[in-house]
Structure formats: C-alpha cells, structure tokens
C-alpha positions in Angstrom: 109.8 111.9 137.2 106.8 111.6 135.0 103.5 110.2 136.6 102.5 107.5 134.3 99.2 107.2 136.5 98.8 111.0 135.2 99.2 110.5 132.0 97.5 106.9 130.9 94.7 109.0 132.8 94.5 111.9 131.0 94.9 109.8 127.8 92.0 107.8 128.1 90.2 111.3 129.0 91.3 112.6 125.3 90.4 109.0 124.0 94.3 108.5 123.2 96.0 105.0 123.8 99.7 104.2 124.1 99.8 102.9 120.6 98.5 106.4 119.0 101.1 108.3 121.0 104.0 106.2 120.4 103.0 106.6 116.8 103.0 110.2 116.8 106.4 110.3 118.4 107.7 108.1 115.8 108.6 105.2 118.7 107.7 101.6 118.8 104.1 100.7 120.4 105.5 99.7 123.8 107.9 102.7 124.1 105.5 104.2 126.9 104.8 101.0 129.0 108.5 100.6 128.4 109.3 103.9 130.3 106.4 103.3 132.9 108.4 100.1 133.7 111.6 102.0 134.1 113.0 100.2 131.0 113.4 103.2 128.6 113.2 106.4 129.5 110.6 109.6 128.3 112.6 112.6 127.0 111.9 116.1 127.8 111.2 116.7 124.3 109.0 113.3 124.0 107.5 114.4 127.1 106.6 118.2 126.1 105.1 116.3 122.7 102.9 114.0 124.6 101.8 117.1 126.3 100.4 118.7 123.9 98.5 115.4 121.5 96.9 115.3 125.6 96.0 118.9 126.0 98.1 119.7 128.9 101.1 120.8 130.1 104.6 118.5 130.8 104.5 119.8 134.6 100.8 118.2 135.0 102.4 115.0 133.6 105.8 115.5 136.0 103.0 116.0 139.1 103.9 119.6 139.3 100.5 121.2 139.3 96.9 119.7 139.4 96.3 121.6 136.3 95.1 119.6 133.6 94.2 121.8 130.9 97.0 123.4 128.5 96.7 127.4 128.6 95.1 128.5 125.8 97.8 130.1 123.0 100.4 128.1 123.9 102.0 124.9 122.3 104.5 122.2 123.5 107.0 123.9 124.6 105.6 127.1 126.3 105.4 129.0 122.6 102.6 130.8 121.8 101.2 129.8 118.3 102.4 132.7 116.5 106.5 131.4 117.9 105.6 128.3 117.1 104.5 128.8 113.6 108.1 131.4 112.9 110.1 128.8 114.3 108.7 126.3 112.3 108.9 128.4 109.2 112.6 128.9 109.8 113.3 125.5 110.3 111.6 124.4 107.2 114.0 127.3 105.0 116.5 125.4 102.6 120.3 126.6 104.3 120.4 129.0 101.3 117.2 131.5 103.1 118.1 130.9 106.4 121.2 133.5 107.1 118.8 136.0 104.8 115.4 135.2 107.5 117.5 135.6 110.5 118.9 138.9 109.0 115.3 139.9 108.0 114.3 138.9 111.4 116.8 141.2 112.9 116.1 144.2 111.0 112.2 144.5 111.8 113.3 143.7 115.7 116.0 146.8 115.2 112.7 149.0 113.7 
C-alpha cells in the first residue's frame, strides 16, 4: 500500500504539489488526495510515474526501502534510459514499421 505520508513528503522535497502530478498523469486535481482517502485508488503504472516526476523509486513510495533517491540510469519502470528510449521508439512506429523493427531487432540480437 502506498505511503501517502512518503510521498506528499518527498514532493514537497522536489517542490511538486498534488495538482502538478495529477496533471502529468492526465487525472483530475484531487485524484491523489482521493487515493490517500481510500476513495480511488493509485495504479502500479500511476504509481511507477509519480516515481519518477519525484526522483525515486515506487518501493520507497510502497515503504519498501528508506531509499529516496532513484538509481542513476534507470527510469520508471526499472529501464535503463537506453530501454526506455527503444521502447519508446517502437511504440511511436506507425503498424506498417513495427513487424519490420521487431524483425530488425531480432536479427542484430541473432549477430
């Protein structure tokens, strides 16, 4: 369960309110006091994204660790930045590219 404690903490330490995250995830302003109330509830993926606008990791929000900070290299997730950017790439490919990336993809893992 996430700690909202934790996390309105470590936003005000990154100068981030509720109303800047909700807007980054694309949810109304009171999504996160709506969670913290136990009225809604904070997705893995929402949770991985607030994360990383906060510099940290989603098991430092969950109570998991005492570790604040992110690792370096890595993005919401657990990708490294180099993942991260192929995936997005791929994602981004009109259907058409896709089946020829993955195939491409394949190959230079094959070499």
């Amino acid at each position: 369960m996430v700690d909202f404690a934790r996390l309105k903490s470590r936003a005000k330490e990154k100068g981030r309110t509720y109303k800047y995250l909700c807007d980054q995830l694309g949810r109304e302003k009171n999504y996160l006091s709506n969670c913290a109330g136990g009225a809604d509830r904070l997705s893995p993926e929402n949770l991985a994204i607030v994360a990383d606008l906060l510099d940290t990791t989603p098991a430092y929000l969950l109570g998991e660790t005492d570790e604040k900070e992110k690792p370096t290299g890595t993005v919401a997730g657990g990708l490294d930045k180099a993942d991260a950017e192929i995936l997005d790439i791929i994602h981004h490919l009109p259907p058409e590219k896709y089946s020829a990336a993955i195939a491409m993809l394949r190959g230079l893992a094959n070499t």
